[in-house]
FISE-748063 format. One record per atom (N, C-alpha, C, O): residue number from 0; x, y, z; chain; atom name. Coordinates in steps of 0.02 Angstrom, whole numbers, plus 50000, padded with zeros to 5 digits. Each point is the difference from the previous one (the first is absolute). Example, Ala and Ser with C-alpha at 12.3 -4.5 7.8 and 13.67 -1.06 7.14 Angstrom:
BEGIN
n  east  north  up  chain  atom
0  50660  49716  50390  A  N
0  49955  50059  50000  A  CA
0  50045  50060  50000  A  C
0  50052  49999  50033  A  O
1  49930  50054  49931  A  N
1  50042  50059  50003  A  CA
1  49961  50055  50037  A  C
1  50025  50055  50008  A  O
***
This chain:
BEGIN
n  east  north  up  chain  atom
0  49793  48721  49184  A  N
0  49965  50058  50025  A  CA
0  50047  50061  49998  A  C
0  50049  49998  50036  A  O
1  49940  50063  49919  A  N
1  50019  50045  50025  A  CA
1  50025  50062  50057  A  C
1  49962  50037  50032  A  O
2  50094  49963  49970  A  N
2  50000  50043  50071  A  CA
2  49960  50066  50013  A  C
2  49983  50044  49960  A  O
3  50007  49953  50100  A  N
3  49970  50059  50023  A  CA
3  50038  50082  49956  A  C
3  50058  50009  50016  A  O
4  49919  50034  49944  A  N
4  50031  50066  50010  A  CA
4  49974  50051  50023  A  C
4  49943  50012  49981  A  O
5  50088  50033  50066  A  N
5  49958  50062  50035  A  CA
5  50016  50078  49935  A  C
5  50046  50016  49963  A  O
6  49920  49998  50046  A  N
6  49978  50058  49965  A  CA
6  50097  50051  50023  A  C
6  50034  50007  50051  A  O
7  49971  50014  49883  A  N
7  50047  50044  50007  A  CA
7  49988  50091  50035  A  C
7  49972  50034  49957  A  O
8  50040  49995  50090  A  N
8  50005  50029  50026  A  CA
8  50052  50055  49976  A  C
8  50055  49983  49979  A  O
9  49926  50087  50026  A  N
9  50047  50061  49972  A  CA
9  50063  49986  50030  A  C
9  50002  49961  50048  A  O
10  50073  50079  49919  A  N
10  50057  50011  50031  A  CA
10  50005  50040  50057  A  C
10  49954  50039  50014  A  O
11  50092  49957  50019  A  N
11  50015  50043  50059  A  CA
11  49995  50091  49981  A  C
11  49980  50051  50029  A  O
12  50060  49927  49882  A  N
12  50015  50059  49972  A  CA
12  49935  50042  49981  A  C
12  49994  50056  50023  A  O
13  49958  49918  49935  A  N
13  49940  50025  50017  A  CA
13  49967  50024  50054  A  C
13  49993  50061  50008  A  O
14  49983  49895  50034  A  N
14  49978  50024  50059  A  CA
14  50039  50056  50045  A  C
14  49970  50037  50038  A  O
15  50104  49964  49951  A  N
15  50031  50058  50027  A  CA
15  49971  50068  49934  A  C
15  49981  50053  50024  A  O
16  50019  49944  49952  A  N
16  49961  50053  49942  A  CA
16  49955  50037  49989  A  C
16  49986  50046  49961  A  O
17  49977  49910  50103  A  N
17  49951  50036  49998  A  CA
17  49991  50045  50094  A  C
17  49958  50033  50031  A  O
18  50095  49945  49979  A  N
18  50019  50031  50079  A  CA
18  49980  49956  50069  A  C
18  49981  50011  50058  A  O
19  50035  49936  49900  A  N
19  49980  49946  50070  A  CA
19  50066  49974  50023  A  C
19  50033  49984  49951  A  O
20  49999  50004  50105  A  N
20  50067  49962  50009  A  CA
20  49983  49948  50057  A  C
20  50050  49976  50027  A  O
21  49892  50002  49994  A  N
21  49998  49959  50037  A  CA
21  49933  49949  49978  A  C
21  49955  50017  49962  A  O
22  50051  49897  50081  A  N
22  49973  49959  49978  A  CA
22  49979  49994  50050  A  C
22  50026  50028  50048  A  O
23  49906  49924  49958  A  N
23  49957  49950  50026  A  CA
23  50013  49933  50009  A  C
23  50002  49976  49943  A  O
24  50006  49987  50092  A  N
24  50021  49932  50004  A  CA
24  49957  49944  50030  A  C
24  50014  49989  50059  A  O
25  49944  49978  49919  A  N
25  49923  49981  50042  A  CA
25  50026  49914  49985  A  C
25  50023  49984  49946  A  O
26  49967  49964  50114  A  N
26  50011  49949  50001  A  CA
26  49953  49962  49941  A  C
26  49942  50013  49987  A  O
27  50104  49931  49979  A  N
27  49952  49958  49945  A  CA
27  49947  49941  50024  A  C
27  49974  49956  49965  A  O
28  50019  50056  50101  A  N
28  49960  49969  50053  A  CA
28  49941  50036  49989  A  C
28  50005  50061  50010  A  O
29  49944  49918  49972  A  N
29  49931  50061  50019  A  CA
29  49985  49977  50096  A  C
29  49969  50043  50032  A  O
30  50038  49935  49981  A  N
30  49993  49966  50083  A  CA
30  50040  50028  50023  A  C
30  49973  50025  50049  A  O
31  50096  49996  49949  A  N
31  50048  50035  50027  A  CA
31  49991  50058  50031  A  C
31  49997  50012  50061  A  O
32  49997  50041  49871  A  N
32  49992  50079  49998  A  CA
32  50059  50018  50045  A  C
32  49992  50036  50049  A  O
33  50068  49938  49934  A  N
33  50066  50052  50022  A  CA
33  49993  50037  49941  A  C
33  49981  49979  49945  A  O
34  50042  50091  50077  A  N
34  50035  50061  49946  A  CA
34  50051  50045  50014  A  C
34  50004  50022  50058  A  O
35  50030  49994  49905  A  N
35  50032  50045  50024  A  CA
35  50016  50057  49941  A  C
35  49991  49982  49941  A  O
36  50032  50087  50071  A  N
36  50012  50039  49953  A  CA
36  50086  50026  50000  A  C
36  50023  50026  50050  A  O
37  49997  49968  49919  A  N
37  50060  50023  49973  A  CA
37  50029  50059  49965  A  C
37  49964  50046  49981  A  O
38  50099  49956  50009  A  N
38  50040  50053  49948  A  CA
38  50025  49957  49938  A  C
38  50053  49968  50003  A  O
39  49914  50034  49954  A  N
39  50015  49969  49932  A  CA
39  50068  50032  49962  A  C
39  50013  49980  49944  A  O
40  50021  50061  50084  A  N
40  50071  50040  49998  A  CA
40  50067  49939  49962  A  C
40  50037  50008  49952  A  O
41  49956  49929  50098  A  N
41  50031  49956  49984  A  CA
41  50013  49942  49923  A  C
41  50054  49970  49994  A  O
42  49909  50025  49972  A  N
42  49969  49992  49934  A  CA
42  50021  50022  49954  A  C
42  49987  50059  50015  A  O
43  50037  49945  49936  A  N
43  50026  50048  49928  A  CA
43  49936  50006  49960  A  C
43  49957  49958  50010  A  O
44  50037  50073  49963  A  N
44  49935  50032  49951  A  CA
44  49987  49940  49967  A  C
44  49953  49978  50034  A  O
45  50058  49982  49922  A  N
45  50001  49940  49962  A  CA
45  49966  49931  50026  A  C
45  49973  49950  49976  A  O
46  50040  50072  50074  A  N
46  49972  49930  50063  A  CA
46  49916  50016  49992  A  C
46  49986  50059  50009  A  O
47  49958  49897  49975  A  N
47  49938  49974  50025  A  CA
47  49966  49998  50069  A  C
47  50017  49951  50034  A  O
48  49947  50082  49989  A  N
48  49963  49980  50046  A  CA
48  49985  49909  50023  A  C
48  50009  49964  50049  A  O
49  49963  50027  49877  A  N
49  49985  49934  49986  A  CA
49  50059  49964  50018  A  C
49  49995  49950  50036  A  O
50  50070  50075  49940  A  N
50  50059  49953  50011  A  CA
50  50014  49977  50066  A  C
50  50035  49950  50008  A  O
51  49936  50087  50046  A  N
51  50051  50019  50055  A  CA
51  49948  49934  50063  A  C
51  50018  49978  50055  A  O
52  49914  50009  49902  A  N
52  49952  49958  50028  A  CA
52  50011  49942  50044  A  C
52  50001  50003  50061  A  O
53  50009  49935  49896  A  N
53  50016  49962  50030  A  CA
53  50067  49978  50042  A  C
53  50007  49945  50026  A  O
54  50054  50120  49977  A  N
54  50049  49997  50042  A  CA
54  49994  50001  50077  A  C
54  50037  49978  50043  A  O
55  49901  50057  49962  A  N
55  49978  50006  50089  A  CA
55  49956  49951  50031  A  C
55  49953  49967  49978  A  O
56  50079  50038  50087  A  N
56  49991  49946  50049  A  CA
56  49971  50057  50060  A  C
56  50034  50046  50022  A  O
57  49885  49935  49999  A  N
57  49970  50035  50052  A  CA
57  50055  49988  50062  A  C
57  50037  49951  50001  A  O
58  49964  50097  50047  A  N
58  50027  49974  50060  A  CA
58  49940  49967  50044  A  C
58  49996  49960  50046  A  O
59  49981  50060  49934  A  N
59  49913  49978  50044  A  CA
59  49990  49933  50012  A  C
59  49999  49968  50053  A  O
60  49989  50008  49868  A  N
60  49980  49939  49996  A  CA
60  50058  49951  49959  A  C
60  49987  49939  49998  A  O
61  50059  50078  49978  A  N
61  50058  49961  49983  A  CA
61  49966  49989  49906  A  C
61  50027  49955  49967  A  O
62  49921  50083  50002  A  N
62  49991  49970  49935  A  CA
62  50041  50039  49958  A  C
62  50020  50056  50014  A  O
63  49995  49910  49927  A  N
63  50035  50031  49969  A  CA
63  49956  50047  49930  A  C
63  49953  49962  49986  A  O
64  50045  50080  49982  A  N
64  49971  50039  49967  A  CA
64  49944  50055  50025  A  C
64  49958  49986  50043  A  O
65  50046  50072  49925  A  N
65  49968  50059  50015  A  CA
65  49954  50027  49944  A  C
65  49988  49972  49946  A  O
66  49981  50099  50081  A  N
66  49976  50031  49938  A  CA
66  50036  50074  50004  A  C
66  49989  50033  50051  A  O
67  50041  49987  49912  A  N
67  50048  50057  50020  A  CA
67  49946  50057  49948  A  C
67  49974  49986  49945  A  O
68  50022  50073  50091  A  N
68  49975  50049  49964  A  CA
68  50025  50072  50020  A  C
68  50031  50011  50052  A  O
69  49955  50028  49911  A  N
69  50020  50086  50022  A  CA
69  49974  50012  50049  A  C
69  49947  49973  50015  A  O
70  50084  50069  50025  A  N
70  49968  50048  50062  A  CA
70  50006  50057  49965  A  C
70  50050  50030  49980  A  O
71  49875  49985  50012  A  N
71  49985  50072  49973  A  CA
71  49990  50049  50082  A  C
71  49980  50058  49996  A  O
72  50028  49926  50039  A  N
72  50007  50045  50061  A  CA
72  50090  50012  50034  A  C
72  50022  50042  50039  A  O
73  50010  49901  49927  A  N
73  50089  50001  50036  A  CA
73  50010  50052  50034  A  C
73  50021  49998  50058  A  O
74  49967  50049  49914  A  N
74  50036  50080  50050  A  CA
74  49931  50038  50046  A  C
74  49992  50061  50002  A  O
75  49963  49890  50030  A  N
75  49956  50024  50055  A  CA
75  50010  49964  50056  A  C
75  50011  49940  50004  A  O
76  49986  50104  50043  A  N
76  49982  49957  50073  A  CA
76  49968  49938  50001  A  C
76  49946  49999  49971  A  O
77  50069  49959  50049  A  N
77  49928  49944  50015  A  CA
77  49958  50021  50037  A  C
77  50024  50033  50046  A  O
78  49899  49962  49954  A  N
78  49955  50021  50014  A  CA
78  49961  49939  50054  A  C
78  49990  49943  49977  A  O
79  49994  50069  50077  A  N
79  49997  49964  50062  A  CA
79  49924  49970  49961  A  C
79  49952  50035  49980  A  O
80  50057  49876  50018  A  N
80  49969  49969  49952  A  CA
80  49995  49932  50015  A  C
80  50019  49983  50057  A  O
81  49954  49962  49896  A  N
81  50006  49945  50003  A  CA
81  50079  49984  49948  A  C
81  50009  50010  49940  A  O
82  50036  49963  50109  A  N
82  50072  49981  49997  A  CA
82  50068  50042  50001  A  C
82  50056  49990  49976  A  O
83  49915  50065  50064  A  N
83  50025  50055  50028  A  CA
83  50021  50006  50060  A  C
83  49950  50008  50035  A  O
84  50098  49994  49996  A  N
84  50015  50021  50071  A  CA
84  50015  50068  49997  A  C
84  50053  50009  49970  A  O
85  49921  50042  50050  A  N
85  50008  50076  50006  A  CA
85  50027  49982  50069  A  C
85  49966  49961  50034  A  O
86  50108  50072  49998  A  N
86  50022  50013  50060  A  CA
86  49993  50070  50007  A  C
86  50020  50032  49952  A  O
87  49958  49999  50095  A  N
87  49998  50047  50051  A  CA
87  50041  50027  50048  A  C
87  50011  49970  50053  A  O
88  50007  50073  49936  A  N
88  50075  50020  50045  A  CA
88  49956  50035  50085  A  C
88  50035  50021  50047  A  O
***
């Protein structure tokens, strides 16, 4: 049987290109739904989205693999939402 392959995913370097510097990080659990968003800063241009997949481990649920994607919003506020905590001073 052939192994599983996931679809290759743009470089860091791309996606910084087009003015995005941050990622999406959504548990490979569909039952889970941990996410979190990040600074993709850390990464060299060359590196895959796709690559960076199966290295993560939810804290949530202990599984290992993700779906990593762009945050086309990185440089906005979070917006008081579903998986949002907006604090209030």
């Amino acid at each position: 049987m052939p192994a599983v392959t996931r679809p290759q995913k743009i470089t860091f370097g791309e996606m910084r290109s087009t003015g995005v510097r941050g990622i999406l990080i959504y548990c490979a659990d569909y039952k889970c739904s941990h996410s979190i968003a990040i600074s993709a800063d850390q990464w060299p241009d060359h590196v895959r989205l796709s690559d960076l997949e199966p290295r993560f481990v939810c804290k949530g649920c202990g599984k290992r693999g993700a779906d990593v994607r762009p945050d086309f919003n990185w440089d906005k506020a979070p917006s008081g939402g579903m998986g949002y905590r907006v604090l209030v001073s």
